[in-house]
TILUM-589349 format. One record per residue (C-alpha): residue number from 1; residue in three letters; chain; x, y negated, z negated. Coordinates in nm, 4 decimals, padded with zeros to 6 digits. Each point is the difference from the previous one (the first is absolute). Example, Ala and Ser with C-alpha at 12.3 -4.5 7.8 and 13.67 -1.06 7.14 Angstrom:
! residues 2
{n 1; res ALA; chain A; c1 01.2300; c2 00.4500; c3 -00.7800};
{n 2; res SER; chain A; c1 00.1370; c2 -00.3440; c3 00.0660};
//
This chain:
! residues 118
{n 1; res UNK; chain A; c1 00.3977; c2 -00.6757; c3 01.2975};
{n 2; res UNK; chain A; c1 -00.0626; c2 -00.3858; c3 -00.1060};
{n 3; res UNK; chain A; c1 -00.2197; c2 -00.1370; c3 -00.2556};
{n 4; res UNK; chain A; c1 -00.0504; c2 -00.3610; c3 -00.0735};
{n 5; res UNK; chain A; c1 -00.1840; c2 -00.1896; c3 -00.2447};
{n 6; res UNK; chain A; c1 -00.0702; c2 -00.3774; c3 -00.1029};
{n 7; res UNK; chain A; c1 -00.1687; c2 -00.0529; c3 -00.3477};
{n 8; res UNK; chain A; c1 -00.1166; c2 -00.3656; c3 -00.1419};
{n 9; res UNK; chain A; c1 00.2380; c2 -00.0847; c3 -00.2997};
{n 10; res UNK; chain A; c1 -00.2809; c2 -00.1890; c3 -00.1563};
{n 11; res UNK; chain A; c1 -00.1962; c2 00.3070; c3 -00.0265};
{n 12; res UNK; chain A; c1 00.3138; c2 00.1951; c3 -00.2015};
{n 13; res UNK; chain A; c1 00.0657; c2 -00.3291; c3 -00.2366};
{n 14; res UNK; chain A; c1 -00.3432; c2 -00.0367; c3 -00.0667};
{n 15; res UNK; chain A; c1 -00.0399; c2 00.3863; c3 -00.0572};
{n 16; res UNK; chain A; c1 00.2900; c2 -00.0306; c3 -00.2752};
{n 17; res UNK; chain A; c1 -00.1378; c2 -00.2806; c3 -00.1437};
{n 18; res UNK; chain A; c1 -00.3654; c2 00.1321; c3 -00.0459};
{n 19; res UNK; chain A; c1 00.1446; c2 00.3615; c3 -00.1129};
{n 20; res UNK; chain A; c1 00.3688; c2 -00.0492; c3 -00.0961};
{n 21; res UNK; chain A; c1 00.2666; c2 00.3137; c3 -00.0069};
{n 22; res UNK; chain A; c1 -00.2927; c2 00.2431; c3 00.1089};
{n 23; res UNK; chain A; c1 -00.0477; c2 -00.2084; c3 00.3010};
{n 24; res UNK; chain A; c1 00.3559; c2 00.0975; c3 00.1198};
{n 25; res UNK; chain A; c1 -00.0088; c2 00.4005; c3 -00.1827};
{n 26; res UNK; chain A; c1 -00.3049; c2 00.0087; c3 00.2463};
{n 27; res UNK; chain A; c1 00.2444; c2 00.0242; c3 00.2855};
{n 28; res UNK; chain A; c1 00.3484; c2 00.0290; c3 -00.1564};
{n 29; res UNK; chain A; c1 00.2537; c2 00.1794; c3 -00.2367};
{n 30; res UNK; chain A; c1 00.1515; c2 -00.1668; c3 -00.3099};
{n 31; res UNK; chain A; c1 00.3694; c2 -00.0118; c3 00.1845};
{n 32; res UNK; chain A; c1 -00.2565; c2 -00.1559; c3 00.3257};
{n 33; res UNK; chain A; c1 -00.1095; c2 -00.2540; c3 -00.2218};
{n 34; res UNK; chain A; c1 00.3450; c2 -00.0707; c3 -00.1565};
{n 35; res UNK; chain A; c1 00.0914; c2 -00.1726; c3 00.3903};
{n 36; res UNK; chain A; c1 -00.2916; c2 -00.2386; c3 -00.0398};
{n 37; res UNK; chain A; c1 00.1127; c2 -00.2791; c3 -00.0716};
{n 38; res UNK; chain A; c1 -00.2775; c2 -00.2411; c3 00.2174};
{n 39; res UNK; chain A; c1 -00.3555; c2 00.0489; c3 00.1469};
{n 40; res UNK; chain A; c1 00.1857; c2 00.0168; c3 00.3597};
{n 41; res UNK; chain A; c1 00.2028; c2 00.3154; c3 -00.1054};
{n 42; res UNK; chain A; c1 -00.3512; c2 00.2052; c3 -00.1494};
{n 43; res UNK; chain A; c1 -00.1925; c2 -00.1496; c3 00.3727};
{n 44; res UNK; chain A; c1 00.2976; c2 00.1376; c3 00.1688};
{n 45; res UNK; chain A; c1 00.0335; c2 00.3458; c3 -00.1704};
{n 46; res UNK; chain A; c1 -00.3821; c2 00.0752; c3 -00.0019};
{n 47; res UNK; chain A; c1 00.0175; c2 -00.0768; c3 00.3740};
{n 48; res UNK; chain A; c1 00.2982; c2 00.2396; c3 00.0081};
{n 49; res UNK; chain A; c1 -00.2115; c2 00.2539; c3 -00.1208};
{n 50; res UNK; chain A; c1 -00.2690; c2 -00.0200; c3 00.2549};
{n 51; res UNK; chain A; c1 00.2479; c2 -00.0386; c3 00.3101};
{n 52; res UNK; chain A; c1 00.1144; c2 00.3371; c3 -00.1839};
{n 53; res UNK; chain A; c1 -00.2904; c2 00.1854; c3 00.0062};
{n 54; res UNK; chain A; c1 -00.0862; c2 -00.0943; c3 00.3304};
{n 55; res UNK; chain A; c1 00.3265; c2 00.0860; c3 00.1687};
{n 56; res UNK; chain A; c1 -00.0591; c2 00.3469; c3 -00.1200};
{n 57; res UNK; chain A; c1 -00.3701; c2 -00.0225; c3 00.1437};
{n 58; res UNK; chain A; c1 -00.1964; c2 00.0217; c3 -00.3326};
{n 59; res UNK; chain A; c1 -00.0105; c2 -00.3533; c3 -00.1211};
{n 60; res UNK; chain A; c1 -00.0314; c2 -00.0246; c3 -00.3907};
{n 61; res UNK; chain A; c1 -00.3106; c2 00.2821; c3 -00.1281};
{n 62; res UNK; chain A; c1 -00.0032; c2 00.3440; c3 -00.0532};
{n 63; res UNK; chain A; c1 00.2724; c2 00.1195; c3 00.1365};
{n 64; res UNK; chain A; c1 00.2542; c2 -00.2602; c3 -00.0888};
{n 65; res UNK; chain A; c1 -00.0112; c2 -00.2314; c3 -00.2953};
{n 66; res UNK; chain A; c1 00.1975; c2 -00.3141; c3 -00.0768};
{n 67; res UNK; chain A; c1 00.1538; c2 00.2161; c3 -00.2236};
{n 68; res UNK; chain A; c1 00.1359; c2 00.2118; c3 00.2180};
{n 69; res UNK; chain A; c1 00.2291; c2 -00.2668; c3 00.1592};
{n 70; res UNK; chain A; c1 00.2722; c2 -00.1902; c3 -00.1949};
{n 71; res UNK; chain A; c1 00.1769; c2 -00.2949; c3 00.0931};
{n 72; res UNK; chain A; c1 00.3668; c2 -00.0518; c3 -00.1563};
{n 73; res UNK; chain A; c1 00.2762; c2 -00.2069; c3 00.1410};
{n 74; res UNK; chain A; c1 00.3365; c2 00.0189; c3 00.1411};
{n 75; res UNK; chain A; c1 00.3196; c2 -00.1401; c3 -00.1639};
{n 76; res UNK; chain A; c1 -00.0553; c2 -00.2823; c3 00.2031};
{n 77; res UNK; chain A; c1 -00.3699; c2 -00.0966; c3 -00.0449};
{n 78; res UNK; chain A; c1 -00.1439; c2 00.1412; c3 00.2780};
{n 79; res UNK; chain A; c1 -00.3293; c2 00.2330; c3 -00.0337};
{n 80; res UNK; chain A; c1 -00.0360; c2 00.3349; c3 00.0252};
{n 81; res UNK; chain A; c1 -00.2661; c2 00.2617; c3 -00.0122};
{n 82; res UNK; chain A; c1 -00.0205; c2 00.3209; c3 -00.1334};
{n 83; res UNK; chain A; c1 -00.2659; c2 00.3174; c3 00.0576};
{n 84; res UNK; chain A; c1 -00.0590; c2 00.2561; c3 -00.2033};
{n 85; res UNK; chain A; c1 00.1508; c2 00.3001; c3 00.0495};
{n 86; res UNK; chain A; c1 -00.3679; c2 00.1359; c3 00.0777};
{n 87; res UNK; chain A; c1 -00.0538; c2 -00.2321; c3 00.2419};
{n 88; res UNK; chain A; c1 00.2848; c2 00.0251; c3 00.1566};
{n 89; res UNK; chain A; c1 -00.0129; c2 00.3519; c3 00.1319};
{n 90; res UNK; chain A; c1 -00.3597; c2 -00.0332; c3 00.0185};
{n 91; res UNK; chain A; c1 00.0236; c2 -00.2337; c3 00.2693};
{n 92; res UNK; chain A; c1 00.3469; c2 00.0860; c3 00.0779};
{n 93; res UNK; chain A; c1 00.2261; c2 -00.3469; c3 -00.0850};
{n 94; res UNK; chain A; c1 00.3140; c2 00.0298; c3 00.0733};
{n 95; res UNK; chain A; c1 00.0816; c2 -00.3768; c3 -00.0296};
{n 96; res UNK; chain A; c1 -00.1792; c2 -00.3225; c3 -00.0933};
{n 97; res UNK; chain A; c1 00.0657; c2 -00.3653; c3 00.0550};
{n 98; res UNK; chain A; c1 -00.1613; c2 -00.3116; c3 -00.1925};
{n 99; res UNK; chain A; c1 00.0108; c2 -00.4029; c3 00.1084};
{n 100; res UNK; chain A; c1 -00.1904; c2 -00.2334; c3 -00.2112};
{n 101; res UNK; chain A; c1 -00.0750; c2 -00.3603; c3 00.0442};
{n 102; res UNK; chain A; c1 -00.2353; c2 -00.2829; c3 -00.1370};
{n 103; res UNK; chain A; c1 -00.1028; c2 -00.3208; c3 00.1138};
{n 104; res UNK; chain A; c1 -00.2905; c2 -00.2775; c3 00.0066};
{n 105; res UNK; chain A; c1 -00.1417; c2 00.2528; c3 -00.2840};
{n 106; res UNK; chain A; c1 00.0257; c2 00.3372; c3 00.1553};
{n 107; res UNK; chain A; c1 00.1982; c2 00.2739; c3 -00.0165};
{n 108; res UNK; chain A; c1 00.0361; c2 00.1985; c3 00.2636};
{n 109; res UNK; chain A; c1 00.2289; c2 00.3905; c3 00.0331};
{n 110; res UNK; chain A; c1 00.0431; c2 00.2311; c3 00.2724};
{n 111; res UNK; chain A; c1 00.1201; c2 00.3685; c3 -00.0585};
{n 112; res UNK; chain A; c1 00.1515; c2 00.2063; c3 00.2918};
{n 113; res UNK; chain A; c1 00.0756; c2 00.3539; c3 -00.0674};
{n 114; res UNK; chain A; c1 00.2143; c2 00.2978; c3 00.1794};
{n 115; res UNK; chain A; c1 -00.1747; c2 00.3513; c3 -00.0252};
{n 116; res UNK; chain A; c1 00.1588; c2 00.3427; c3 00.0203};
{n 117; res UNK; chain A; c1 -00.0606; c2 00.1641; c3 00.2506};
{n 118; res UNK; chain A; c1 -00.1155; c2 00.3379; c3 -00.2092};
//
C-alpha cells in the first residue's frame, strides 16, 4: 500500500504563528514536537501523517487520528513512522516506510507499507 501527501509550509508556519504550541499538539506528541526545529520539518511531518492514513486506506478521521501515527528518527536522521499497536493489527502492518522532502514551499511524503498476510 502507498500513501502520499504534499502540504503548503506556509499554511503550518502561519498555523503556529496564529496558535503557537497548540498548533503543533493539534497533530503531534511533545517528543514529535521536540524534532521541530523549522516550519519545513512540521509541513513535512503533518504531510507524513496524511500519506499515513491513506496508505492504510482511511486517511486522517475516525478511524485513524494524527495521533495514532508517530514520527521518530533513526540514528542517522532519517524519518520514520510508527502505528499504533491498534492500528497495526487492525489493518494488519507488518512494516512501514517514510521519505520526506520540501521544496519551493511544500512538503511533500509518501508512505509505502507491507501487510501480513493474516
Amino acid at each position: 500500500m502507498i500513501g502520499i501527501d504534499i502540504t503548503s509550509i506556509d499554511r503550518i508556519k502561519n498555523m503556529y504563528e496564529k496558535f503557537g504550541r497548540k498548533a503543533y499538539e493539534r497533530f503531534l506528541d511533545d517528543e514529535e514536537i521536540e524534532l521541530i526545529k523549522k516550519p519545513e520539518t512540521a509541513a513535512g511531518f503533518w504531510a507524513a501523517k496524511e500519506a499515513a492514513s491513506k496508505a492504510i486506506g482511511t486517511g486522517i478521521g475516525k478511524e485513524c487520528s494524527f495521533h495514532d501515527i508517530k514520527i521518530k528518527k533513526t540514528k542517522l536522521g532519517a524519518p520514520k513512522i510508527k502505528y499504533t499497536k491498534a492500528l497495526r493489527k487492525k489493518f494488519k502492518i507488518k512494516k512501514s516506510y517514510l521519505s520526506i522532502t520540501h521544496d519551493q514551499g511544500i512538503a511533500v511524503a509518501v508512505v509505502t507499507l507491507e501487510k501480513r498476510n493474516k
